[in-house]
VOGUVO-480037 format. One line per field, with one value per residue (C-alpha): residue number from 1; residue in three letters; x, y, z. Coordinates in steps of 0.1 Angstrom, whole numbers, plus 5000, padded with zeros to 4 digits. Layout:
<vexpas>
volo: c(NUM / ...)
timi: c(ALA / ...)
X: c(X / ...)
Y: c(Y / ...)
Z: c(Z / ...)
</vexpas>
This chain:
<vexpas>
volo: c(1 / 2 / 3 / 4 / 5 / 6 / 7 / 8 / 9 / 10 / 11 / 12 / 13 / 14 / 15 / 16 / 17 / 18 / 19 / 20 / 21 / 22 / 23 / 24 / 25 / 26 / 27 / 28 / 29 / 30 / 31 / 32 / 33 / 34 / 35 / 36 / 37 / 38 / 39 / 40 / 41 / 42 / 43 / 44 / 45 / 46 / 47 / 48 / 49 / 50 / 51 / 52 / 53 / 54 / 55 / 56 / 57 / 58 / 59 / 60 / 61 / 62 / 63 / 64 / 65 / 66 / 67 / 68 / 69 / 70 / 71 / 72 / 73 / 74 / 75 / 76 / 77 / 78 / 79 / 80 / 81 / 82 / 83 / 84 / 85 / 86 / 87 / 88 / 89 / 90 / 91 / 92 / 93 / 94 / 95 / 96 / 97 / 98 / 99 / 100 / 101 / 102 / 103 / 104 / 105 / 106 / 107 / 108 / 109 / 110 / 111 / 112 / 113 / 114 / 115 / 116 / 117 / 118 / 119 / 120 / 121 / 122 / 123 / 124 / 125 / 126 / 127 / 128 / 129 / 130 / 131 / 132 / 133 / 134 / 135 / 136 / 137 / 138 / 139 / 140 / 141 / 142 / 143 / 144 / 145 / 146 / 147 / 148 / 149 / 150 / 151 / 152 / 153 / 154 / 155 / 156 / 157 / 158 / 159 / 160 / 161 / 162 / 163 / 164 / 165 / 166 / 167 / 168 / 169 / 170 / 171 / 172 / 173 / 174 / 175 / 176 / 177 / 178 / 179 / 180 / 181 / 182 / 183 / 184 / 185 / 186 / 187 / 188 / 189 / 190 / 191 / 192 / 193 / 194 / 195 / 196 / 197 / 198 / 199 / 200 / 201 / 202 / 203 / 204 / 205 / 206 / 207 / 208 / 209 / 210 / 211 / 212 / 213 / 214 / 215 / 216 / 217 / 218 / 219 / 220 / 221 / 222 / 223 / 224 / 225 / 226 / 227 / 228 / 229 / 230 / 231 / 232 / 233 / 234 / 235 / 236 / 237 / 238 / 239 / 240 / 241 / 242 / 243 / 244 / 245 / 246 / 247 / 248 / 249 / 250 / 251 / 252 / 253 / 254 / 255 / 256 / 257 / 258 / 259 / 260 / 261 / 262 / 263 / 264 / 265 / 266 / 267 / 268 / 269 / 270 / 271 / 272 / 273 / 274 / 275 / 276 / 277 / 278 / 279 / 280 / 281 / 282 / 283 / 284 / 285 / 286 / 287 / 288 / 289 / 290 / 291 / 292 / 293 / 294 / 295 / 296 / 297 / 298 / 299 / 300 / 301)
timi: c(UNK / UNK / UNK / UNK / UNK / UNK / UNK / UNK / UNK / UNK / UNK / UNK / UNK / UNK / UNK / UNK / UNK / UNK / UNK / UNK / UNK / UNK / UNK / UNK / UNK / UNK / UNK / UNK / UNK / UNK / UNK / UNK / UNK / UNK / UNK / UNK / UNK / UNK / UNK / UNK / UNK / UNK / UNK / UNK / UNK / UNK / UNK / UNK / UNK / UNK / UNK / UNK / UNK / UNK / UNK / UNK / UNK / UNK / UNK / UNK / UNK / UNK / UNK / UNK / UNK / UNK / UNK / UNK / UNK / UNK / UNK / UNK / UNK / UNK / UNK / UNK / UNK / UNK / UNK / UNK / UNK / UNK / UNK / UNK / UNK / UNK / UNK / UNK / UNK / UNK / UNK / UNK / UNK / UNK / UNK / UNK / UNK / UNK / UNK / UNK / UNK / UNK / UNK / UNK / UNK / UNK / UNK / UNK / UNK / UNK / UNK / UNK / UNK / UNK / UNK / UNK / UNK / UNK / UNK / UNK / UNK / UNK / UNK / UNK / UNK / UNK / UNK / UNK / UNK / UNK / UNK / UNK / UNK / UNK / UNK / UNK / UNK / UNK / UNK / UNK / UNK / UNK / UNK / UNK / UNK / UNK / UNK / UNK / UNK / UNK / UNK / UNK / UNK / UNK / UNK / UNK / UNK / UNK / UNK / UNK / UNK / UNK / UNK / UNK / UNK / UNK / UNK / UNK / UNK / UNK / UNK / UNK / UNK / UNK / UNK / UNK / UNK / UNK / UNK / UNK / UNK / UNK / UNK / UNK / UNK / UNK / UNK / UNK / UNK / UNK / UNK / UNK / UNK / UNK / UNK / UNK / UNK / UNK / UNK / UNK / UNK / UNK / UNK / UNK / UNK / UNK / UNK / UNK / UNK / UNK / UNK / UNK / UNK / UNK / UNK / UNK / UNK / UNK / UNK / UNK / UNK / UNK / UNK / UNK / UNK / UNK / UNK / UNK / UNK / UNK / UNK / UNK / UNK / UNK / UNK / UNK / UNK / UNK / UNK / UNK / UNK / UNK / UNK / UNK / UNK / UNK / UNK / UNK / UNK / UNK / UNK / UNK / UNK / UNK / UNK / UNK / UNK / UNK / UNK / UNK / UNK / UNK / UNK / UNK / UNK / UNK / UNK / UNK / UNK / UNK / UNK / UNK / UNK / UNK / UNK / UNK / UNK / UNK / UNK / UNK / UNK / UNK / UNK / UNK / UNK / UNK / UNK / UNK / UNK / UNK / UNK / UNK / UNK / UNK / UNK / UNK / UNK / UNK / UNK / UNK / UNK)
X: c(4970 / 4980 / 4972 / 4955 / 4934 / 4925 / 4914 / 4890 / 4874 / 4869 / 4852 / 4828 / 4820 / 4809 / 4795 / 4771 / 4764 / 4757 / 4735 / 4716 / 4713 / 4698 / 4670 / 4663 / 4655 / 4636 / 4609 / 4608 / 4598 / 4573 / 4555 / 4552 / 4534 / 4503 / 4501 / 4509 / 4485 / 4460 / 4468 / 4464 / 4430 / 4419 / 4427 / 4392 / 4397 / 4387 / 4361 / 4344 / 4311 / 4316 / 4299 / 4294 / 4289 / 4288 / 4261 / 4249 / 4234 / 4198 / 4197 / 4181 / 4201 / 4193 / 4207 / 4225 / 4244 / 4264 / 4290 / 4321 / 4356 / 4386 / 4406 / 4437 / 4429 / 4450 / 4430 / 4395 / 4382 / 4354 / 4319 / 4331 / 4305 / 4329 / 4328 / 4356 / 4356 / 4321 / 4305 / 4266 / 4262 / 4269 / 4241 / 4223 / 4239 / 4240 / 4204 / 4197 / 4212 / 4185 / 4160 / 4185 / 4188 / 4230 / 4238 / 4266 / 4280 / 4299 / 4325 / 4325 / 4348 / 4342 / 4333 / 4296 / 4285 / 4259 / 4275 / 4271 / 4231 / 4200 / 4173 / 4137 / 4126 / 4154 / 4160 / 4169 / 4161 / 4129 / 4162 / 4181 / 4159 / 4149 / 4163 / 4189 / 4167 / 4137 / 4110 / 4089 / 4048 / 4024 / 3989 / 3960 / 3937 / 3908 / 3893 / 3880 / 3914 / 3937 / 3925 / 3914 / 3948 / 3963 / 3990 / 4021 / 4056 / 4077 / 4043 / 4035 / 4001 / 3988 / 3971 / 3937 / 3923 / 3891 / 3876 / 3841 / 3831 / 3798 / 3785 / 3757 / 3734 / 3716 / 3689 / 3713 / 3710 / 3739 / 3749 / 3775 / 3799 / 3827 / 3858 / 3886 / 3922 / 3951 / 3977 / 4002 / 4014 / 4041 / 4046 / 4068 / 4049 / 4080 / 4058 / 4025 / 4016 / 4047 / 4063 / 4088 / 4081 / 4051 / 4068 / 4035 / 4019 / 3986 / 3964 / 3948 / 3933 / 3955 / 3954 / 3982 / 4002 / 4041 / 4051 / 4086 / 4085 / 4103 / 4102 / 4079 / 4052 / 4053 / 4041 / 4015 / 4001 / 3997 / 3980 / 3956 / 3953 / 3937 / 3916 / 3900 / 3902 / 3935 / 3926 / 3949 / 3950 / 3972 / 3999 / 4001 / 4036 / 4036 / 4064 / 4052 / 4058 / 4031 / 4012 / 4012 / 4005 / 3970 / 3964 / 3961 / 3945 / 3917 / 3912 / 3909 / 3890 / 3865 / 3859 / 3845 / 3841 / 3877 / 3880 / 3855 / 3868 / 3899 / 3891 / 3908 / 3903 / 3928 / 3904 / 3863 / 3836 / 3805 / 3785 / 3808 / 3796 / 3760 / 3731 / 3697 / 3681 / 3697 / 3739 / 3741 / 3725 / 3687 / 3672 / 3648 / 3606 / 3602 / 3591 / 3574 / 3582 / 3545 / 3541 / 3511 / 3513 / 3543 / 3540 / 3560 / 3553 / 3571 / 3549 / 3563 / 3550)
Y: c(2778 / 2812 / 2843 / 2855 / 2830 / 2828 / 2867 / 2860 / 2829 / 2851 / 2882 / 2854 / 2839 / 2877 / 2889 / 2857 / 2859 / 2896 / 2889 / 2860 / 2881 / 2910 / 2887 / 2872 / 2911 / 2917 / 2887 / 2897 / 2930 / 2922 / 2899 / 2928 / 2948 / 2932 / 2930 / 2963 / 2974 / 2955 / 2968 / 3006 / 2994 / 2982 / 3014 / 3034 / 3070 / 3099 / 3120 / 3153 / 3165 / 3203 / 3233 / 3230 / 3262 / 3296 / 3299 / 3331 / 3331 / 3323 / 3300 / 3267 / 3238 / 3210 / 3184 / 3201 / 3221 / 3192 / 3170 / 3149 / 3158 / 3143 / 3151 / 3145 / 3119 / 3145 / 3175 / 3160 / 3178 / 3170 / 3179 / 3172 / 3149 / 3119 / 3091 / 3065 / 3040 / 3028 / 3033 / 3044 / 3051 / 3086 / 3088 / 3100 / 3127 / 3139 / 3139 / 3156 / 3184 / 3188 / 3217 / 3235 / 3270 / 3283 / 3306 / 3323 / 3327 / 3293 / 3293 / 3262 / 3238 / 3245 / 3214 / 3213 / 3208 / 3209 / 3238 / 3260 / 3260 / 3258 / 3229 / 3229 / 3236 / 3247 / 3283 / 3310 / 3292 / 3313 / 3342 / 3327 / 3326 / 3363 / 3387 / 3407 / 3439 / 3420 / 3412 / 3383 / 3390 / 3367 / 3370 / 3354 / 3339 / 3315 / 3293 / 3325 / 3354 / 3329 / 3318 / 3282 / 3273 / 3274 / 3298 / 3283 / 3292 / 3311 / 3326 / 3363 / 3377 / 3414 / 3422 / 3439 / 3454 / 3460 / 3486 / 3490 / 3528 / 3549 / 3575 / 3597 / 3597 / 3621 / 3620 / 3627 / 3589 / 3569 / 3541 / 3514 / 3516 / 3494 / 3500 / 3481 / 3490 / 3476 / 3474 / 3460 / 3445 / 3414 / 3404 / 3372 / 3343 / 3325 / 3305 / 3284 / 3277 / 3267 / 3256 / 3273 / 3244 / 3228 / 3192 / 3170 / 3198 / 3190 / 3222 / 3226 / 3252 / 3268 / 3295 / 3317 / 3325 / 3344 / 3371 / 3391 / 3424 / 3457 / 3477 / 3503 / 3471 / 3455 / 3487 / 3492 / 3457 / 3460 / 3483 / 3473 / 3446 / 3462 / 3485 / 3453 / 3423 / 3415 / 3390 / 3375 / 3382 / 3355 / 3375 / 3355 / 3341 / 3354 / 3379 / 3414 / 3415 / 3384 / 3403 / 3435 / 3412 / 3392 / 3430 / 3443 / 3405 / 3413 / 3449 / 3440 / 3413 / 3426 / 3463 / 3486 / 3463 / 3458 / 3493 / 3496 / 3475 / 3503 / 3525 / 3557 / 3550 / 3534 / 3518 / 3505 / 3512 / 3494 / 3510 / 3502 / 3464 / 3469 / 3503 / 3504 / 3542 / 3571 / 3572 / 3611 / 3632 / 3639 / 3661 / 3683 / 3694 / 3731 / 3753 / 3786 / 3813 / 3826 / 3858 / 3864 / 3900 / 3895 / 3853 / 3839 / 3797 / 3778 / 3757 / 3724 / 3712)
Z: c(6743 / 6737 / 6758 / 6730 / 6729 / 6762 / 6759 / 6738 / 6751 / 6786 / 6766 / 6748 / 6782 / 6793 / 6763 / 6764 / 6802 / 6797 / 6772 / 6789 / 6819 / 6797 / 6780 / 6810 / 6822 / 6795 / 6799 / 6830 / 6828 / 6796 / 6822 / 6850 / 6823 / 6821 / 6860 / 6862 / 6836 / 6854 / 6886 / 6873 / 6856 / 6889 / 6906 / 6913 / 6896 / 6926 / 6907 / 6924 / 6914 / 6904 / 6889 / 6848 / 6844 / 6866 / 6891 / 6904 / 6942 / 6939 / 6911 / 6911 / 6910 / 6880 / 6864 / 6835 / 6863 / 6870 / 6859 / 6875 / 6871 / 6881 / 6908 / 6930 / 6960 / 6984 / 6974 / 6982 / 7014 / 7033 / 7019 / 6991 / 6972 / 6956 / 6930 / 6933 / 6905 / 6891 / 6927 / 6923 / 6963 / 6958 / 6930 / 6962 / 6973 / 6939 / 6933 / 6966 / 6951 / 6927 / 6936 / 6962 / 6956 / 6951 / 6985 / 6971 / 6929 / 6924 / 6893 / 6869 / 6879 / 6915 / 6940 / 6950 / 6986 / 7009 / 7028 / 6995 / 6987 / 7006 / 7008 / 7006 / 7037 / 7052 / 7069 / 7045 / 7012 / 7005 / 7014 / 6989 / 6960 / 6964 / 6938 / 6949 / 6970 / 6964 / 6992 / 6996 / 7004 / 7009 / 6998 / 7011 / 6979 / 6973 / 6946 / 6930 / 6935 / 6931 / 6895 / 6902 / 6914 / 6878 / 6892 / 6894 / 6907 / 6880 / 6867 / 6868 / 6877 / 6884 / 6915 / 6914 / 6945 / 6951 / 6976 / 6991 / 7000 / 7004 / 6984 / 6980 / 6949 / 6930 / 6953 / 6981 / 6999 / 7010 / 6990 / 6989 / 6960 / 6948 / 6926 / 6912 / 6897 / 6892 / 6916 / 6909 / 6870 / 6859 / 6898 / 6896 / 6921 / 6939 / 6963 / 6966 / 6999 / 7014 / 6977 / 6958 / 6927 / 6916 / 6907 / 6903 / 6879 / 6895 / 6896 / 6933 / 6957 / 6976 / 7004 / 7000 / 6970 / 6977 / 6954 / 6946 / 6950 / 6957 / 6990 / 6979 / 6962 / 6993 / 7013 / 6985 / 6989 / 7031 / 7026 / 7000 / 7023 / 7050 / 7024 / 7007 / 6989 / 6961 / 6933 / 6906 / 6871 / 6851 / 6828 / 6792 / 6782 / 6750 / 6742 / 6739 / 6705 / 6705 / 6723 / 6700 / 6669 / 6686 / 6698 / 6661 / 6651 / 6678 / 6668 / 6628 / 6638 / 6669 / 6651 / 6673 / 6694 / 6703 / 6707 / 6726 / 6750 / 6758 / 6786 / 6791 / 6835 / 6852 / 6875 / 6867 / 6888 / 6897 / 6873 / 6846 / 6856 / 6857 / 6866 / 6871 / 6857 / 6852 / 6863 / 6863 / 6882 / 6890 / 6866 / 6886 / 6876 / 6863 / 6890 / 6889 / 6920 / 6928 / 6950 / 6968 / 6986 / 7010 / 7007 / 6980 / 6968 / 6943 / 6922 / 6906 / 6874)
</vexpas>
C-alpha cells in the first residue's frame, strides 16, 4: 500500500466521523426544541394592569379604563397590581379599582395602584372628585324639596329658596307673606347622603343631598339657609337645542296659554299662587269737608 493510498483512507475515516458526529448534533438539538418550546410555553408571562387611556385627577375609574400590558419581570415595583400566566387571584384587586376616583392625571400606559386614586369612603375622595376650585355644600332636603328621591348623583337641579316676611296691607295690618326665586340654576349633585353613586338605581328618601359649586354659590346658599327653606327643581337632560324645539312645540301648541305662563319677575309671590279680594290697594268712600262756623267735619258717603 502506497502513501497515497493511505492519505486517502485517513481523510475518509475523518470526513465520515465528522459527519457522524455532526448528525448526531443535529438530532440532538431537534429533540431540545420541543422541550424547550415547552419550557417557554410553560413560562407565566408578567402582565401589569395600566391606564388605557389618559386620566385627568377626579375622574371615576371603570372598566373601559383598563387593560393588561406586558412588562419586564425586573421592572415590576411594588403596588403594582400583576397577572402572571392565566392566574384569576388578581381579578380582585382589579375590580376593587372600580368606582375609585384618579388623585392625580395618570398617562396611558401607566401602572395602576392603590397609592394613585381614592376609595369610597376613604379621606379626601369626596376632595378628589371636586372640580378643580369647586366646593362641596350640603343641603338638607325631605320627601317634598328633594323631589321624591328621584335625584341622583351626576344630575343637575336648581335651588329655589323660599322666604317668609311681614307686610302691611292696604288697610295698614301686618301680614305674613311668602316669596320664592331662584337661586341657584344647572348645580351639578355629586353626593346623596353619604354616596357619590347610586349603584342599585333604587329611588329612596334621603336627608341630605351634596352639590358642586363655586366659592361665591356656596356663600349664597348659607345664607339662604338661614333665611328659609331650599327645594329642588330637577333640570331635564335634553340638550338645549331640545329644549328650544319642545319650547316652540309648547307655545304653538298651548297658545296663549304658553305665553302666559312667562313672567317678566325673577321671583313669584304668594299672591301669584292664590288671593282672596282686592291685591292693590284700598280704594277709599267719597268724603265731603263740612264747616260749621269755626268747626269743620268730614262726611263719608
Amino acid at each position: 500500500m502506497t502513501i497515497r493510498v493511505i492519505i486517502l483512507v485517513i481523510f475518509a475515516l475523518g470526513a465520515a466521523a465528522s459527519t457522524a458526529l455532526f448528525a448526531r448534533n443535529w438530532v440532538a438539538a431537534q429533540k431540545a426544541q420541543p422541550a424547550a418550546a415547552e419550557e417557554i410555553k410553560q413560562t407565566p408571562a408578567t402582565a401589569v394592569l395600566v391606564a388605557a387611556s389618559d386620566l385627568s385627577a377626579g375622574a371615576f375609574l371603570r372598566e373601559k379604563h383598563f387593560k393588561w400590558q406586558p412588562w419586564p419581570e425586573n421592572g415590576v415595583a411594588d403596588g403594582y397590581v400583576v397577572r402572571r400566566g392565566s392566574d384569576d387571584e388578581t381579578e380582585t384587586a382589579r375590580k376593587s379599582l372600580i368606582g375609585a376616583v384618579v388623585r392625580a392625571s395618570i398617562n396611558a400606559g401607566e401602572p395602576l395602584t392603590p397609592k394613585r386614586v381614592v376609595q369610597p369612603g376613604d379621606r379626601g375622595f369626596l376632595a378628589a372628585v371636586l372640580s378643580p376650585g369647586a366646593r362641596a355644600v350640603s343641603v338638607p332636603v325631605n320627601a317634598t324639596t328633594g323631589i321624591a328621591g328621584f335625584v341622583f348623583p351626576g344630575d343637575k337641579v336648581d335651588l329655589i329658596l323660599t322666604v317668609k316676611f311681614n307686610s302691611d296691607d292696604a288697610r295698614g295690618k301686618k301680614r305674613t307673606r311668602y316669596v320664592s326665586k331662584t337661586l341657584l340654576a344647572a348645580i351639578r349633585v355629586i353626593a346623596i347622603d353619604q354616596k357619590t353613586e347610586q349603584t342599585d338605581g333604587k329611588v329612596k328618601v334621603v336627608k341630605n343631598v351634596t352639590l358642586e359649586v363655586n366659592p361665591k354659590e356656596a356663600e349664597k346658599i348659607a345664607i339662604g339657609l338661614h333665611m328659609g327653606a331650599i327645594s329642588l327643581s330637577l333640570q331635564s337632560l335634553a340638550r338645549a337645542d331640545d329644549v328650544g324645539d319642545l319650547a316652540g312645540l309648547e307655545t304653538a301648541a298651548g297658545g296663549a296659554a304658553a305665553t302666559a305662563r312667562v313672567s317678566k319677575r325673577n321671583f313669584t309671590l304668594d299672591n301669584d299662587v292664590f288671593s282672596i279680594g282686592r291685591s292693590g290697594p284700598r280704594r277709599q268712600k267719597p268724603q265731603v269737608q263740612v264747616l260749621r262756623g269755626s268747626t269743620a267735619e268730614k262726611a263719608k258717603f
